[in-house]
VMD Tcl script that draws the C-alpha trace (Angstrom):
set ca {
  {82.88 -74.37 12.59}
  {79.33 -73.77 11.72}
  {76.93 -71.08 13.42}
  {74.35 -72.44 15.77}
  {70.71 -72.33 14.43}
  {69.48 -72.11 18.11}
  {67.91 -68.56 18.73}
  {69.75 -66.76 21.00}
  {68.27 -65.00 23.95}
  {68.25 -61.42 21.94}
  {66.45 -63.18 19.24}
  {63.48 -64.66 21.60}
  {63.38 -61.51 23.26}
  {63.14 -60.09 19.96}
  {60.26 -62.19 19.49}
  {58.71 -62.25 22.42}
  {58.12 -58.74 22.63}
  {56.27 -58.46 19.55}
  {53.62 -60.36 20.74}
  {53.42 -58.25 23.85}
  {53.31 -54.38 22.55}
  {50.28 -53.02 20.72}
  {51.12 -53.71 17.12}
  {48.26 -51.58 15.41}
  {48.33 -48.82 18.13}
  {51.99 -48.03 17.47}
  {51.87 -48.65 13.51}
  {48.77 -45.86 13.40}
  {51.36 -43.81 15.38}
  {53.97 -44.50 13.01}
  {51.46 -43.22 10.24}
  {50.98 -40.16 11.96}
  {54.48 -39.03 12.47}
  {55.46 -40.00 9.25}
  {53.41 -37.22 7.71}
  {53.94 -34.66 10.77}
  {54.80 -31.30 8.09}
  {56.43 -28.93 11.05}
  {59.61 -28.14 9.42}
  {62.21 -28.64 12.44}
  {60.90 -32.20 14.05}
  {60.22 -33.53 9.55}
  {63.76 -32.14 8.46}
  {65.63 -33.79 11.92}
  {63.78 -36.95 10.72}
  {64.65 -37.17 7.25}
  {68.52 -36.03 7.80}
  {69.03 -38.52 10.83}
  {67.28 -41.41 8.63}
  {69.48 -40.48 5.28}
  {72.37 -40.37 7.17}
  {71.90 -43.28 9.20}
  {70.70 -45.80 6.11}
  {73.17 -44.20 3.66}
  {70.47 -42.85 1.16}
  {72.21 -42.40 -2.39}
  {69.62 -39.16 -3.18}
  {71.27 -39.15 -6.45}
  {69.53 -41.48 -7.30}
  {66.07 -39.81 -6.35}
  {64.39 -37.93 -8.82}
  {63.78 -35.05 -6.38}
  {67.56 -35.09 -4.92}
  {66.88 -32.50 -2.33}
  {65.74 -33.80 1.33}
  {64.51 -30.19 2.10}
  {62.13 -30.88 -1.00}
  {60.00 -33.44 0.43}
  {57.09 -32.20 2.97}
  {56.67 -34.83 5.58}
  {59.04 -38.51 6.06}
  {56.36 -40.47 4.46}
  {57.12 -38.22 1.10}
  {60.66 -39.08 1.00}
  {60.38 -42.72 2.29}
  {58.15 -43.31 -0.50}
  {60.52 -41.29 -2.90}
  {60.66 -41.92 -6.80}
  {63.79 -42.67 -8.16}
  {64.73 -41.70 -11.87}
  {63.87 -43.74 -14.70}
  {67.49 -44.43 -15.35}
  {68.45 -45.76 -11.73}
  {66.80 -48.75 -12.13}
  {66.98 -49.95 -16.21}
  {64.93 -52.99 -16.96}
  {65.72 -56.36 -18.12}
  {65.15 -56.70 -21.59}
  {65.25 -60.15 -22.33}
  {61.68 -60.69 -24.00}
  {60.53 -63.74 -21.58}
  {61.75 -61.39 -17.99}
  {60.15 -62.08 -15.13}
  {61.32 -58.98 -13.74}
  {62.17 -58.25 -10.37}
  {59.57 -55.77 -8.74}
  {60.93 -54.21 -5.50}
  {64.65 -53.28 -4.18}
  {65.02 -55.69 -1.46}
  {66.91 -59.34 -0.69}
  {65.50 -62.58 -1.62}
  {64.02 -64.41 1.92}
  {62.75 -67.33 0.47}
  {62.59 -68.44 -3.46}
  {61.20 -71.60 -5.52}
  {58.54 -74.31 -5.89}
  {55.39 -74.09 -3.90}
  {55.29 -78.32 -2.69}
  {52.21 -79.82 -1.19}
  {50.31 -76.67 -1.07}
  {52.99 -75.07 0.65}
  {55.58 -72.41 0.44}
  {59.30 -71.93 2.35}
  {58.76 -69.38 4.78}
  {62.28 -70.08 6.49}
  {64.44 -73.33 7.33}
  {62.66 -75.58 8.98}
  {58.90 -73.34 8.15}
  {56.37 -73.18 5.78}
  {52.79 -72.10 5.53}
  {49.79 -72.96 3.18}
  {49.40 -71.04 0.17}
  {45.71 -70.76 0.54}
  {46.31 -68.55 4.30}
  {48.16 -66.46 2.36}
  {45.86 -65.90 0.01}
  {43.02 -65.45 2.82}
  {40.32 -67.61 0.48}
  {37.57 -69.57 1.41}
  {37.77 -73.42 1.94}
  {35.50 -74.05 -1.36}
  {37.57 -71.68 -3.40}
  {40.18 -72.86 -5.97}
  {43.30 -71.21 -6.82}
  {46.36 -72.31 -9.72}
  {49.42 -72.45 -7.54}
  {49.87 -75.48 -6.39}
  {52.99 -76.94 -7.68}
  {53.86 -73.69 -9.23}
  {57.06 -70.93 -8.33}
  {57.00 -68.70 -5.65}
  {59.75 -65.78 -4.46}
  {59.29 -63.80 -0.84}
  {61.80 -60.48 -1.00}
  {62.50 -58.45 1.84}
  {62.67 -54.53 1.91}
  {64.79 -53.29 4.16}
  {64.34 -49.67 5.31}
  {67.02 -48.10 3.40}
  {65.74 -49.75 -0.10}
  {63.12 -47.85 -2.24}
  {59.76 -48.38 -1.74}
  {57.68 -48.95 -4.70}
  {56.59 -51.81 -6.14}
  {56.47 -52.37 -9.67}
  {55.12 -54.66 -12.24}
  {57.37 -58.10 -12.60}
  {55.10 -58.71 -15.95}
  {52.66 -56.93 -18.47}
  {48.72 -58.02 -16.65}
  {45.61 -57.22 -16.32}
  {43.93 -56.69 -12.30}
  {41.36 -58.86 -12.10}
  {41.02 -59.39 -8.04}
  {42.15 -57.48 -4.76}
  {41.88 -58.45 -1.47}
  {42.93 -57.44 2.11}
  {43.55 -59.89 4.60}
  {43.64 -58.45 8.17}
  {45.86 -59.94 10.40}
  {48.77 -59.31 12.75}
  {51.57 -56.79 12.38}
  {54.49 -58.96 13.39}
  {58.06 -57.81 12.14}
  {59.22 -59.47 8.63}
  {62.96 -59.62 9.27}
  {65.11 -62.81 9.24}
  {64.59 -63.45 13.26}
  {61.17 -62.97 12.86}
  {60.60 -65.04 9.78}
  {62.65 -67.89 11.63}
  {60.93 -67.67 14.69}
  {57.12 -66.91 13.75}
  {55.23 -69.61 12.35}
  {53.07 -68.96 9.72}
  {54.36 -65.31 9.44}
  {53.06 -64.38 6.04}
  {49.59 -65.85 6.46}
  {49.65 -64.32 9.57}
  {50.22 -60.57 8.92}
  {48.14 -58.10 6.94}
  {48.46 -57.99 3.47}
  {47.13 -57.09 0.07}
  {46.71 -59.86 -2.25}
  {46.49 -58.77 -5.63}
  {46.15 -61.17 -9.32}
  {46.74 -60.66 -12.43}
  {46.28 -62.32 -15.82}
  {49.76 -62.31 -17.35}
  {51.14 -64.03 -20.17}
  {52.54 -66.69 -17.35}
  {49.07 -67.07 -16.54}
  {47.25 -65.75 -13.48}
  {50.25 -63.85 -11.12}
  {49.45 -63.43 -7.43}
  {51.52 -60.67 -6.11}
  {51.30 -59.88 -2.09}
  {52.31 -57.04 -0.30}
  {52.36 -57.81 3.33}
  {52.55 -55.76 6.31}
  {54.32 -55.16 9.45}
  {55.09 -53.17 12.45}
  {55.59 -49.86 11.92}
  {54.39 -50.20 7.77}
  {52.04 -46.78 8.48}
  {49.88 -48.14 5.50}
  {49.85 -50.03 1.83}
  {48.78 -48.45 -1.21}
  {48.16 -49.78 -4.28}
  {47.81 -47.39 -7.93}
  {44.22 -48.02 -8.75}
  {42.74 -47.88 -5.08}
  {44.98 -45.78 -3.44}
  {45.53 -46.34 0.33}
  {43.90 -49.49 1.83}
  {45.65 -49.73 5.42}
  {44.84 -48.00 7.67}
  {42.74 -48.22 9.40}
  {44.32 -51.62 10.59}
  {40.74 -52.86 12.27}
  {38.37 -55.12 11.20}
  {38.44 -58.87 11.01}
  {36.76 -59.25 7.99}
  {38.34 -59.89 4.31}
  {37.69 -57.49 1.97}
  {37.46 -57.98 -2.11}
  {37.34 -56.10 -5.09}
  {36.60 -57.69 -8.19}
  {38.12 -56.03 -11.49}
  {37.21 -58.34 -14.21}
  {33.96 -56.34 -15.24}
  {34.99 -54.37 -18.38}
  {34.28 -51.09 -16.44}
  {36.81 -51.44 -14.10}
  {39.20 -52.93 -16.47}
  {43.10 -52.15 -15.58}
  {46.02 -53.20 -17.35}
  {49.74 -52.47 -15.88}
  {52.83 -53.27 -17.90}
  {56.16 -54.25 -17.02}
  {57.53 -52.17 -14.79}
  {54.77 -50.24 -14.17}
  {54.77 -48.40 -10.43}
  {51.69 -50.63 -8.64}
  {51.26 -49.66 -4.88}
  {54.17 -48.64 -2.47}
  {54.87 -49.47 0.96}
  {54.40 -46.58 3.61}
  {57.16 -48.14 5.40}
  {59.35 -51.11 4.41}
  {57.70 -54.87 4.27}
  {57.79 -57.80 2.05}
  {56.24 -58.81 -1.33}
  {55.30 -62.56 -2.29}
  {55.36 -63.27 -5.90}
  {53.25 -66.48 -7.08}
  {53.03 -68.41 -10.38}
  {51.44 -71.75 -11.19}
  {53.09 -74.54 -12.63}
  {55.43 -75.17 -15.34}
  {55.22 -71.33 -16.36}
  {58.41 -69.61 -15.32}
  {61.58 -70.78 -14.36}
  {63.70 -68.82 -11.90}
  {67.50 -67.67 -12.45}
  {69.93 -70.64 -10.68}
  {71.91 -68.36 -9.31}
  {68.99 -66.83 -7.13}
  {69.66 -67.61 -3.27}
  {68.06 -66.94 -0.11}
  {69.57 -63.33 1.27}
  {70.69 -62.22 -2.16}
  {70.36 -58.39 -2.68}
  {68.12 -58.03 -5.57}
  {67.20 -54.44 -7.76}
  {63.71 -53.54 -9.34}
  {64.16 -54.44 -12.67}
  {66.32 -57.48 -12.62}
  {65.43 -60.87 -14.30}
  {64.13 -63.13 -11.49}
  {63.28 -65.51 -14.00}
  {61.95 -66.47 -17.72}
  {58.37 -66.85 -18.48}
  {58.72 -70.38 -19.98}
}
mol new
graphics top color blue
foreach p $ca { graphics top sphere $p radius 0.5 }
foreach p [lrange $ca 0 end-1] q [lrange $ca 1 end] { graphics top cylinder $p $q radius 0.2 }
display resetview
């Protein structure tokens, strides 16, 4: 017998709600108690959440909860170089987050999979103007998931050089399965950083998008760009002048999430090729080969 793809009445609620409550209002909240540094109220916090999610602080390269001086410090915790080795094939596309694989493969008609049944246009996601051009039409895309209890940076899937930053204000819908399913247009709908790089598989758009409760995004080079979550204009940053030149490599720690989200990886055409046995909900690590620059 096969499970129903009709929402149930938990999942509209789900839903439904969401558009109701004040999205920004309780993600600057969120922020706020995140970093609250009173020892009692931060240490309940951070015990209830390890112990909840199952944190492996072995893993962490600062092992000790007590260590870390607000939530937002150990949410955002560094792990040690060894947890996470990297692929070393030569071609890698490597995987950049901890997280599960939502959606992954061509980008058809100008469009990408959001969920079965969904999509959205490319160019919403990439909040640009209707004269601008952009190279990924008919190329590769992969949406992964972070979950609360994965970690929370996001690294470099190639060797590139910045060359443009936006953000994209938007909603703050939820980015879980129910959501993504029940949303249209979720992606190009929430606030996000959109971020491109010139990479030896040409130019790489990597997206980091928001959602309730995601206190703010960071990235390396600019350091935090939400909040404030108001405003309805896009903002851009333009890093190909020499002066402002930034190159990451593989691997390379680029911006975190202050509070889990998703991350949109982009490629144009016929320049990498993803791993067959990549499927939607597959648990992927940073580090992993996603794919082969081709």
């Amino acid at each position: 017998m096969t499970r129903s793809t009709k929402p149930s009445i938990g999942e509209r609620l789900f839903v439904a709600l969401q558009h109701l409550v004040p999205q920004r209002w309780l993600s600057e909240q969120m922020y706020r108690l995140a970093r609250v540094q009173w020892r009692p109220l931060k240490a309940l916090v951070i015990r209830s959440f390890a112990r909840l999610y199952r944190i492996d602080m072995s893993l962490a390269r600062e092992p000790r909860l007590s260590a870390y001086p607000h939530f937002n410090a150990f949410f955002t915790r560094a792990l040690k170089p060894e947890a996470r080795p990297l692929d070393t094939h030569p071609r890698a596309v490597l995987c950049p987050v901890d997280g599960a694989i939502s959606q992954i493969g061509p980008i058809s008609d100008g469009k990408l999979i959001q969920a079965k049944g969904h999509d959205y246009s490319v160019r919403a996601l990439l909040g640009i103007e209707p004269d601008e051009t952009h190279p990924f039409d008919g190329g590769q895309f992969a949406t992964i998931y972070l979950s609360p209890n994965d970690y929370h940076r996001i690294h470099m899937p190639l060797a590139g050089d910045l060359t443009q930053m936006l953000h994209v204000p938007g909603q703050l819908f939820s980015v879980n399965a129910t959501t993504a399913r029940l949303v249209p247009g979720l992606f190009a709908r929430n606030e996000r950083v959109v971020c491109r790089f010139d990479t030896e598989a040409g130019t790489m758009g990597l997206i980091l998008v928001g959602a309730i409760f995601v206190g703010g995004i960071e990235t390396l080079w600019a350091g935090e760009i939400t909040p404030p979550h108001s405003g309805q204009d896009i903002q851009r940053w333009d890093y190909s002048d020499d002066c402002q030149h930034l190159r990451l490599e593989a691997g390379d720690e680029m911006g975190r999430f202050n509070l889990g989200s998703t991350v949109i990886l982009l490629f144009p055409p016929n320049r990498v090729q993803w791993e067959p046995v990549l499927v939607a909900g597959q648990k992927v690590q940073l580090g992993q080969r996603l794919g082969l620059r081709l």
